[in-house]
OpenMM code with the backbone's topology and positions (N, CA, C; nanometers):
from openmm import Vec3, app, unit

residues = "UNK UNK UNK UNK UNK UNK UNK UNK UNK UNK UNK UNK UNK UNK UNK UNK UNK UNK UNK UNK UNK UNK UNK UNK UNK UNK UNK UNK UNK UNK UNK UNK UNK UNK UNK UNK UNK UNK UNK UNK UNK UNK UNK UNK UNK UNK UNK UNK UNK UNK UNK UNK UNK UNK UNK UNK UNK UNK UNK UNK UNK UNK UNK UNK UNK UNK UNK UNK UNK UNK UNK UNK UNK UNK UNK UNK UNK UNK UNK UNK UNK UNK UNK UNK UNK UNK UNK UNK UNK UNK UNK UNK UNK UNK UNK UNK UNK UNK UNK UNK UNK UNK UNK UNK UNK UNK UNK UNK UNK UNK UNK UNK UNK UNK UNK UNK UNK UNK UNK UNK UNK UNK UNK UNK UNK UNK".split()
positions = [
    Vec3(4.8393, 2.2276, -2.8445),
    Vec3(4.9632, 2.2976, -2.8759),
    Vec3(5.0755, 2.1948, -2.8941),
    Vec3(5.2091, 2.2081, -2.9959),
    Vec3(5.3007, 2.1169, -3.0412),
    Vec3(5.4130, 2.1207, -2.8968),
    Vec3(5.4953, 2.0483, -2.9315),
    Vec3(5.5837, 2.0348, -2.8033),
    Vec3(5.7305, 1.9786, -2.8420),
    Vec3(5.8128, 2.0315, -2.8453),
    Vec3(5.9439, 1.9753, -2.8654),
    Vec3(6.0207, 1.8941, -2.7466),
    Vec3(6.0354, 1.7849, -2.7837),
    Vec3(6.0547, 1.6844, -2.6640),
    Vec3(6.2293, 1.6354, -2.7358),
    Vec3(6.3230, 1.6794, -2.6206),
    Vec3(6.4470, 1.6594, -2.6707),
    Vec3(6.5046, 1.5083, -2.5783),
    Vec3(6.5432, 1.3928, -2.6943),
    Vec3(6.6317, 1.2835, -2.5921),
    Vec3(6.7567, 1.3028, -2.6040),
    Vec3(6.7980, 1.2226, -2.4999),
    Vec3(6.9399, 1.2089, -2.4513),
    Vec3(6.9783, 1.0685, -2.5272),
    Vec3(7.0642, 1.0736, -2.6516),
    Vec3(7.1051, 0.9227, -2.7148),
    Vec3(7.2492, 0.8940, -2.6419),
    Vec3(7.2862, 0.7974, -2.6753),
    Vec3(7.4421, 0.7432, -2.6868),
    Vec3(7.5532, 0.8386, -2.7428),
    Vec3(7.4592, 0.8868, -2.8419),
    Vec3(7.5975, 0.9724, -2.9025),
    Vec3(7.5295, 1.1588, -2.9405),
    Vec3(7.4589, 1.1404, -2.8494),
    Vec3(7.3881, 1.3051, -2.8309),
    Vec3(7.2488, 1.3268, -2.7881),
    Vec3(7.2518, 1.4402, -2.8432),
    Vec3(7.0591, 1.4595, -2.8230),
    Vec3(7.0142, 1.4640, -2.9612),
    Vec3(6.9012, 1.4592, -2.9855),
    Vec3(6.7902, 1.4556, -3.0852),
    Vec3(6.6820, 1.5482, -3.0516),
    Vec3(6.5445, 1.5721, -3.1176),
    Vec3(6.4157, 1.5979, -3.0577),
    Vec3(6.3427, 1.5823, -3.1499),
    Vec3(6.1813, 1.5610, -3.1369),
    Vec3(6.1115, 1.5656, -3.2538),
    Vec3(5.9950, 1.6541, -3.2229),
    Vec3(5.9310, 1.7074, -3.2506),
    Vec3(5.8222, 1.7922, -3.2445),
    Vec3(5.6814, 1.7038, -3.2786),
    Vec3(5.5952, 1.7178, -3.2108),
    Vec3(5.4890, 1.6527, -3.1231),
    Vec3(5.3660, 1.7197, -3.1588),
    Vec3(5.2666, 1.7351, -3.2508),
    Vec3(5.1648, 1.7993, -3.2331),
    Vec3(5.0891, 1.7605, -3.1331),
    Vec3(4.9391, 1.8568, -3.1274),
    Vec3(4.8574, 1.8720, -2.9943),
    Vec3(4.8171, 1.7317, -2.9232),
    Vec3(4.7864, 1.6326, -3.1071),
    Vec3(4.7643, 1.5173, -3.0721),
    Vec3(4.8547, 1.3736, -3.0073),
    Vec3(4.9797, 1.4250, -3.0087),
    Vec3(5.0766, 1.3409, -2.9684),
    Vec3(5.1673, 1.2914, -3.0570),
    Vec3(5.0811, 1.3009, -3.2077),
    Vec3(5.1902, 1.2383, -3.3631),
    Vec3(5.2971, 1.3382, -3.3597),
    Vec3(5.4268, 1.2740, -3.3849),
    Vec3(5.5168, 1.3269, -3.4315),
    Vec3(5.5049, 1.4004, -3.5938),
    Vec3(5.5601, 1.5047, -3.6066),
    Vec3(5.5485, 1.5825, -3.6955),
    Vec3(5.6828, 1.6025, -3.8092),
    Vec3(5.7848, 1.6106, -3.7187),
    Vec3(5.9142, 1.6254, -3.7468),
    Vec3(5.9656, 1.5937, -3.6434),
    Vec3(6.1454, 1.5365, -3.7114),
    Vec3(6.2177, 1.5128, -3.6135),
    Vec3(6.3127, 1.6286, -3.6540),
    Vec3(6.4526, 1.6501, -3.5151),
    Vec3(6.5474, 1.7364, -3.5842),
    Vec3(6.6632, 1.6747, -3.6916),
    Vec3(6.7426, 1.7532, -3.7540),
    Vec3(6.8070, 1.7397, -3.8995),
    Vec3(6.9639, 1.6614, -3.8451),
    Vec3(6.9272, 1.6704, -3.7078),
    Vec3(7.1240, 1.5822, -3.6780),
    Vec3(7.1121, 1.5936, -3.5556),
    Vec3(7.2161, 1.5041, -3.5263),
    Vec3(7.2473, 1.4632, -3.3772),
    Vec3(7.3219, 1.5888, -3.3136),
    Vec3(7.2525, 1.6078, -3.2129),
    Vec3(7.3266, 1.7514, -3.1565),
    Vec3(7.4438, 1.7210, -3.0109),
    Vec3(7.5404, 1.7765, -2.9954),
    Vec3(7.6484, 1.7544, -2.8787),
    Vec3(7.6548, 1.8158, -2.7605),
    Vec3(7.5186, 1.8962, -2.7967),
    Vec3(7.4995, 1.9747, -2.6056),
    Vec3(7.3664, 1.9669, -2.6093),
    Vec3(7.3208, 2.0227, -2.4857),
    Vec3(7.1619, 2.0602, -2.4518),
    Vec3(7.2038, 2.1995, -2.5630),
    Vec3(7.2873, 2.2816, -2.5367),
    Vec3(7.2831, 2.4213, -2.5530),
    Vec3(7.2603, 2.4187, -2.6768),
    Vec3(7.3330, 2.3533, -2.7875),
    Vec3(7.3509, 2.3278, -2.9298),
    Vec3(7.2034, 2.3211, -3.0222),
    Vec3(7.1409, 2.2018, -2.8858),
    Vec3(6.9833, 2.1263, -2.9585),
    Vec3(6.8864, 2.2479, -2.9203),
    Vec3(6.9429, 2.3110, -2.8130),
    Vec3(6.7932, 2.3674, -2.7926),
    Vec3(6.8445, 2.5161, -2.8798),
    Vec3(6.9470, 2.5660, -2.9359),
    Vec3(6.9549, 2.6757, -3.0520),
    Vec3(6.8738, 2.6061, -3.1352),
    Vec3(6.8880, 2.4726, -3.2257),
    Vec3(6.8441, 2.4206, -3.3268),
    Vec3(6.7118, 2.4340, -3.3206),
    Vec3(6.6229, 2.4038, -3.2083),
    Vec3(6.5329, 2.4073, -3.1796),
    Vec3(6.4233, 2.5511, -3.1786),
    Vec3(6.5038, 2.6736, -3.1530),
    Vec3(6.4755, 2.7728, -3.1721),
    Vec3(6.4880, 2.8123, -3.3091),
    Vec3(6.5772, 2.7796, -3.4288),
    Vec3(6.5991, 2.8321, -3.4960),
    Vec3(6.4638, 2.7666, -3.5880),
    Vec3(6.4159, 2.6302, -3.5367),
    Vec3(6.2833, 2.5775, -3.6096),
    Vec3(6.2126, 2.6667, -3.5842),
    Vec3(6.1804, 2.7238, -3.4512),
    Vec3(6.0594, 2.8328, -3.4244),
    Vec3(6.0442, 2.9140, -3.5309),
    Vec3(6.2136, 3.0065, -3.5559),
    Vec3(6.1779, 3.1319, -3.6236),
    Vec3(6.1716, 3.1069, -3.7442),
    Vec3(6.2094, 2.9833, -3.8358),
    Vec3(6.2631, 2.9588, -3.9690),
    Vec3(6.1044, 2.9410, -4.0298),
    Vec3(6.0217, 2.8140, -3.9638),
    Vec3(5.9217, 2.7513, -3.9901),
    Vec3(5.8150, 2.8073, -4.0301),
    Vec3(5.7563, 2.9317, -3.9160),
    Vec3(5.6576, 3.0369, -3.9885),
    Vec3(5.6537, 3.0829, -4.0977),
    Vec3(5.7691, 3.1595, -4.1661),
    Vec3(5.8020, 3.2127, -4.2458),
    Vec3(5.8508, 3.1373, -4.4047),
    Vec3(5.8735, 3.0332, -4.3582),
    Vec3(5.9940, 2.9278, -4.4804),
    Vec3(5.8382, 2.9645, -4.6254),
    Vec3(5.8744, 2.9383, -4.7366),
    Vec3(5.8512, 2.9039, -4.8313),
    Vec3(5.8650, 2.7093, -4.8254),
    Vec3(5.7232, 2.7049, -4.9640),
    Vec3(5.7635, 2.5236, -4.9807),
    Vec3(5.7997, 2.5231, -5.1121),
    Vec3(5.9402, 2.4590, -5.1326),
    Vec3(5.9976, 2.4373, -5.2946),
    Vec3(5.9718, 2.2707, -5.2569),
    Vec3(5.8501, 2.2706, -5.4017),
    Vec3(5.8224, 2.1255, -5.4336),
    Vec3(5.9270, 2.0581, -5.5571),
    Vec3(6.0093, 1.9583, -5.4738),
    Vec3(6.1148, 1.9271, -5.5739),
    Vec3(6.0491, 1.7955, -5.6696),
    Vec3(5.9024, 1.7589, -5.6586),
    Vec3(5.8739, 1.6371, -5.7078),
    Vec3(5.7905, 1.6953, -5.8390),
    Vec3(5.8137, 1.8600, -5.9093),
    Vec3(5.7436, 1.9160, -6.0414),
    Vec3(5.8616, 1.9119, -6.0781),
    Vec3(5.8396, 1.8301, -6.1834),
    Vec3(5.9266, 1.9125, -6.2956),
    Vec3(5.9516, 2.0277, -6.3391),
    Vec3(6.0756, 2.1040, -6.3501),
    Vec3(6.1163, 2.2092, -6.3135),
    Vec3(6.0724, 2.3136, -6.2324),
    Vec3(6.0738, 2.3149, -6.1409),
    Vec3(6.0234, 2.3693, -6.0223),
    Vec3(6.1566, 2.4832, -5.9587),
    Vec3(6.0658, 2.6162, -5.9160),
    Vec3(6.0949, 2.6865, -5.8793),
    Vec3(6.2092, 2.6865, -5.7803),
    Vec3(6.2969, 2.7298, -5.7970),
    Vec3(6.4056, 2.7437, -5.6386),
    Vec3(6.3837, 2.8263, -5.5560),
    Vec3(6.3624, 2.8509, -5.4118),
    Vec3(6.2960, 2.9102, -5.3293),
    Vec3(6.4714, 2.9130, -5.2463),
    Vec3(6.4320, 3.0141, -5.1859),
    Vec3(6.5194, 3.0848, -5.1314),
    Vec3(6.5191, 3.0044, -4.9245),
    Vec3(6.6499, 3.0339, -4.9100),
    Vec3(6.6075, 2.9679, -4.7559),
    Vec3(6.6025, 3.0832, -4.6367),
    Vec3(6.5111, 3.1021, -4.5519),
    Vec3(6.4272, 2.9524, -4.5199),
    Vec3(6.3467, 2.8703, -4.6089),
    Vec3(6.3258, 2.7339, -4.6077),
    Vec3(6.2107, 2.6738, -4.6869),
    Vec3(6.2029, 2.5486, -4.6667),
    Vec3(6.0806, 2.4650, -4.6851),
    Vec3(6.0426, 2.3399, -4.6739),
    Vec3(6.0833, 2.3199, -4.8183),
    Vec3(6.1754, 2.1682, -4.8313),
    Vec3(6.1687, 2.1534, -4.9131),
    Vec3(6.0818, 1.9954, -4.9404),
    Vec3(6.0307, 1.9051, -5.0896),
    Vec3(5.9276, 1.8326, -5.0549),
    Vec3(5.9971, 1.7354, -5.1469),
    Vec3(6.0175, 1.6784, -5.1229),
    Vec3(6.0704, 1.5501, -5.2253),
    Vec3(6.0565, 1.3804, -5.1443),
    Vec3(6.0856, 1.3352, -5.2918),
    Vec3(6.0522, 1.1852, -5.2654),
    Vec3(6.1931, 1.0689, -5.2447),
    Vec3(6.1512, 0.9902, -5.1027),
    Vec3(6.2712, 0.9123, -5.1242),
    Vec3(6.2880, 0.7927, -5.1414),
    Vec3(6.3974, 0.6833, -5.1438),
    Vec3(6.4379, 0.5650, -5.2181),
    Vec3(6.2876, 0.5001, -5.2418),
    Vec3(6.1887, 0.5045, -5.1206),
    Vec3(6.0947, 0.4274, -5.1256),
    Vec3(6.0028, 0.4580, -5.2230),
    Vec3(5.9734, 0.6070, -5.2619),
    Vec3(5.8882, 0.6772, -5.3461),
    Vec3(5.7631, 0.7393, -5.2293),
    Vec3(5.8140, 0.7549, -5.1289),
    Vec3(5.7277, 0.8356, -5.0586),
    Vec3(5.8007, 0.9521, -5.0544),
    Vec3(5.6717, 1.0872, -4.9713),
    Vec3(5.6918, 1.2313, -4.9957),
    Vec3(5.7139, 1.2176, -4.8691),
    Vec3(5.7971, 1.3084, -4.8683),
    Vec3(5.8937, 1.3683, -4.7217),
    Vec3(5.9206, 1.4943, -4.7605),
    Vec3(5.9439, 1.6112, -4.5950),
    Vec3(5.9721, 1.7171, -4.6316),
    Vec3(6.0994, 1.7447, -4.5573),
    Vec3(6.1835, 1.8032, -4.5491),
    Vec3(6.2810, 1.9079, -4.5171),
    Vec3(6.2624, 2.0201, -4.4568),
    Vec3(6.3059, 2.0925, -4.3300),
    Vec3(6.3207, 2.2265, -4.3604),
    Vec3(6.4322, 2.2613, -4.3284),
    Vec3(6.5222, 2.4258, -4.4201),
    Vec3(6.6051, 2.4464, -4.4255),
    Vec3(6.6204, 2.5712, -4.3871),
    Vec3(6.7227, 2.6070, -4.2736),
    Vec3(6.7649, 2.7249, -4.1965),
    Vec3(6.8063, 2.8329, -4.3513),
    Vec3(6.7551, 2.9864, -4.3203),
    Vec3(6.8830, 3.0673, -4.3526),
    Vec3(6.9870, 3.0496, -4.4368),
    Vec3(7.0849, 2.9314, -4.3742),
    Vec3(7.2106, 2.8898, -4.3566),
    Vec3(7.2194, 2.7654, -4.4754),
    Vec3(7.1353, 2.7339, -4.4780),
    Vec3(7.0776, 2.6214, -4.5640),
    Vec3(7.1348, 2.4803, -4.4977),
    Vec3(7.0973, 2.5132, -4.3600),
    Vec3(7.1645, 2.3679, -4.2579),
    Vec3(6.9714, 2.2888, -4.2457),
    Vec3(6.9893, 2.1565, -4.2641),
    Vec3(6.8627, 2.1145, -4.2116),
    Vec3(6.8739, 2.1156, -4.1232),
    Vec3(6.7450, 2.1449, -4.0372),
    Vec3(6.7018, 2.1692, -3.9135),
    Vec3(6.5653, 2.1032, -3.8880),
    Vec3(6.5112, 2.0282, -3.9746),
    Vec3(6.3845, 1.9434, -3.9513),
    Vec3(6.3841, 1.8429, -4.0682),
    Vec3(6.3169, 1.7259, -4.0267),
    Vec3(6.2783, 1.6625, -4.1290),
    Vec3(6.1824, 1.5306, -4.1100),
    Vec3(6.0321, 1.4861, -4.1830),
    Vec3(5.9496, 1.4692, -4.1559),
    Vec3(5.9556, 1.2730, -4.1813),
    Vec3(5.8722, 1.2119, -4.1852),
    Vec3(5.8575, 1.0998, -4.1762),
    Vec3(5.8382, 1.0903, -4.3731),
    Vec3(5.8035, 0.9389, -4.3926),
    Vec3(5.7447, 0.9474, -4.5240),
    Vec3(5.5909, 0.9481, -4.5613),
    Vec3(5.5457, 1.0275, -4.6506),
    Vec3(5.4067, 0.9854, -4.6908),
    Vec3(5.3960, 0.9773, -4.7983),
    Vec3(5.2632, 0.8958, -4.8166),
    Vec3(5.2419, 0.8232, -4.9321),
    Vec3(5.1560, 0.9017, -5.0216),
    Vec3(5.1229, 0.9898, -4.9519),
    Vec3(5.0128, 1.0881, -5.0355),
    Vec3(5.1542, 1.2252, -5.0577),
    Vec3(5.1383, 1.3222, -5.1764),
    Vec3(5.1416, 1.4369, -5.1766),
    Vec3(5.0974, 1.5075, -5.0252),
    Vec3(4.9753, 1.5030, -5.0324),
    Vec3(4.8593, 1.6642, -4.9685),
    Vec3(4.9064, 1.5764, -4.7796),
    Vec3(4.9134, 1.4472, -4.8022),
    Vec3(4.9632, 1.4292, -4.6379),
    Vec3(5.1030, 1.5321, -4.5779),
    Vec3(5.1969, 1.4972, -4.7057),
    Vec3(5.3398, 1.5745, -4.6308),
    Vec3(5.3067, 1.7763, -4.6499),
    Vec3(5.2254, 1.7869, -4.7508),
    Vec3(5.1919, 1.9118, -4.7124),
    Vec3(5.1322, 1.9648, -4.5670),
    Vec3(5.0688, 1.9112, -4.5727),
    Vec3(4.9421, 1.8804, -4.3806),
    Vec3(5.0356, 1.8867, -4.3279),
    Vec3(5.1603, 1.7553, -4.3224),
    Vec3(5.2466, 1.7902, -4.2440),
    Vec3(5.3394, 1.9274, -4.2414),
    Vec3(5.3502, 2.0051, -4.3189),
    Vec3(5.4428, 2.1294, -4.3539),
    Vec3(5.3562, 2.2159, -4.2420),
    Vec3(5.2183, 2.2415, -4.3237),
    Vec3(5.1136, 2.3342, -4.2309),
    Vec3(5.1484, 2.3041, -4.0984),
    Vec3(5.1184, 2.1682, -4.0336),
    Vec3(5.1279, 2.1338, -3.9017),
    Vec3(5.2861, 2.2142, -3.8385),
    Vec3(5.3677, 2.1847, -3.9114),
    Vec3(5.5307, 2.2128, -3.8310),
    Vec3(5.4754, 2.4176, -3.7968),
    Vec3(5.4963, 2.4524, -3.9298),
    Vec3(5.4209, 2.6011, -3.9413),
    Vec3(5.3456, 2.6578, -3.8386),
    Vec3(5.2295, 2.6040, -3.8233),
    Vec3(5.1298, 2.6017, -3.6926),
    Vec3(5.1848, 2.5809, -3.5414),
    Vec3(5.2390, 2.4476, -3.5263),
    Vec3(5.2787, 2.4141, -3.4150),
    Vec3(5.4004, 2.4331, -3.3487),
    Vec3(5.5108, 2.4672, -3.4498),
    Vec3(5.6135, 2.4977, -3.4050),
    Vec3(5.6829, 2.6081, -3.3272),
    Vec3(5.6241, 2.7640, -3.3910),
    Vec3(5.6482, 2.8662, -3.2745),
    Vec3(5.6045, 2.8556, -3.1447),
    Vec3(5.5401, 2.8072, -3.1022),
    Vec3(5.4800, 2.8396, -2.9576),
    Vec3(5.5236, 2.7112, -2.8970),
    Vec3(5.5663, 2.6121, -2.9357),
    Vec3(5.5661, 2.4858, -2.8894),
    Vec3(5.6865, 2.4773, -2.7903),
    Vec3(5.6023, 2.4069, -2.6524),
    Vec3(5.7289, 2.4009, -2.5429),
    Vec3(5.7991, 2.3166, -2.5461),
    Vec3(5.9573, 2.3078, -2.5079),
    Vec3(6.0025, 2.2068, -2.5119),
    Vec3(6.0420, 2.1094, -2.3500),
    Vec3(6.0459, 2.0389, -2.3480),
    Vec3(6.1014, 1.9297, -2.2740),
    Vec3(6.1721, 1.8608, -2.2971),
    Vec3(6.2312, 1.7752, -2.1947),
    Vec3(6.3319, 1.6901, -2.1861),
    Vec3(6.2705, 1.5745, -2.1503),
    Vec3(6.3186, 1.4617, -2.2542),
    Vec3(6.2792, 1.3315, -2.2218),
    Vec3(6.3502, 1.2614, -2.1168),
    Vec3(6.3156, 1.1396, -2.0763),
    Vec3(6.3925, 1.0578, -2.0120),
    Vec3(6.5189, 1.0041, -2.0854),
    Vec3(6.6310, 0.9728, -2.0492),
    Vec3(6.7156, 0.8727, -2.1526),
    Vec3(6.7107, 0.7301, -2.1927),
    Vec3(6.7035, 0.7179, -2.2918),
    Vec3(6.6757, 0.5854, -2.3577),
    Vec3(6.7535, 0.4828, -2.2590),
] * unit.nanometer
topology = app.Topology()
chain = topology.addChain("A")
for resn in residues:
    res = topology.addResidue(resn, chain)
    for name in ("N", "CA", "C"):
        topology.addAtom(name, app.Element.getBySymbol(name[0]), res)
């Protein structure tokens, strides 16, 4: 089961979500200014994530999907990274880079999968 593990930085909290195996999956979309703040954000991954749609921004002309949604695009480096976007259209997740397509998808499935049920904790501070 995934696990949302929230730190304590210098200038807030963070968290990243943890599948069963221990890899990070996603981190959250911004530095948050309370426990109370990170752990809404954190919930709002629960409910957003199941449900989101994936708008792949790396087809040419590609569909606009409504939010919630993963979105999938490529950055400076030319790796695939995903997004996901609240409702609100606030990011609220966002994934590492991969070099494959079908990896950052895996990763989408994984957030999807692991994210509702996933407990959270509190890390130590850096």
């Amino acid at each position: 089961m995934g696990k949302f593990v929230i730190k304590t930085t210098k200038t807030g909290f963070t968290y990243s979500l943890k599948a069963g195996n221990g890899e990070i999956i996603a981190t959250g979309g911004e530095v948050y200014n309370s426990l109370a703040s990170i752990k809404n954000g954190i919930e709002s991954v629960k409910k957003n994530a199941p449900i989101a749609n994936i708008e792949d921004q790396t087809v040419e002309g590609f569909a606009t999907e409504t939010n919630p949604k993963f979105e999938i695009y490529k950055d400076k480096a030319g790796e695939f990274r995903f997004r996901l976007k609240a409702r609100n259209g606030e990011i609220i997740a966002c994934s590492e880079g991969y070099v494959k397509k079908d990896s950052c998808k895996n990763g989408i499935e994984s957030v999807k999968k692991n994210a509702p049920e996933a407990e959270v904790s509190e890390a130590e501070a850096e």
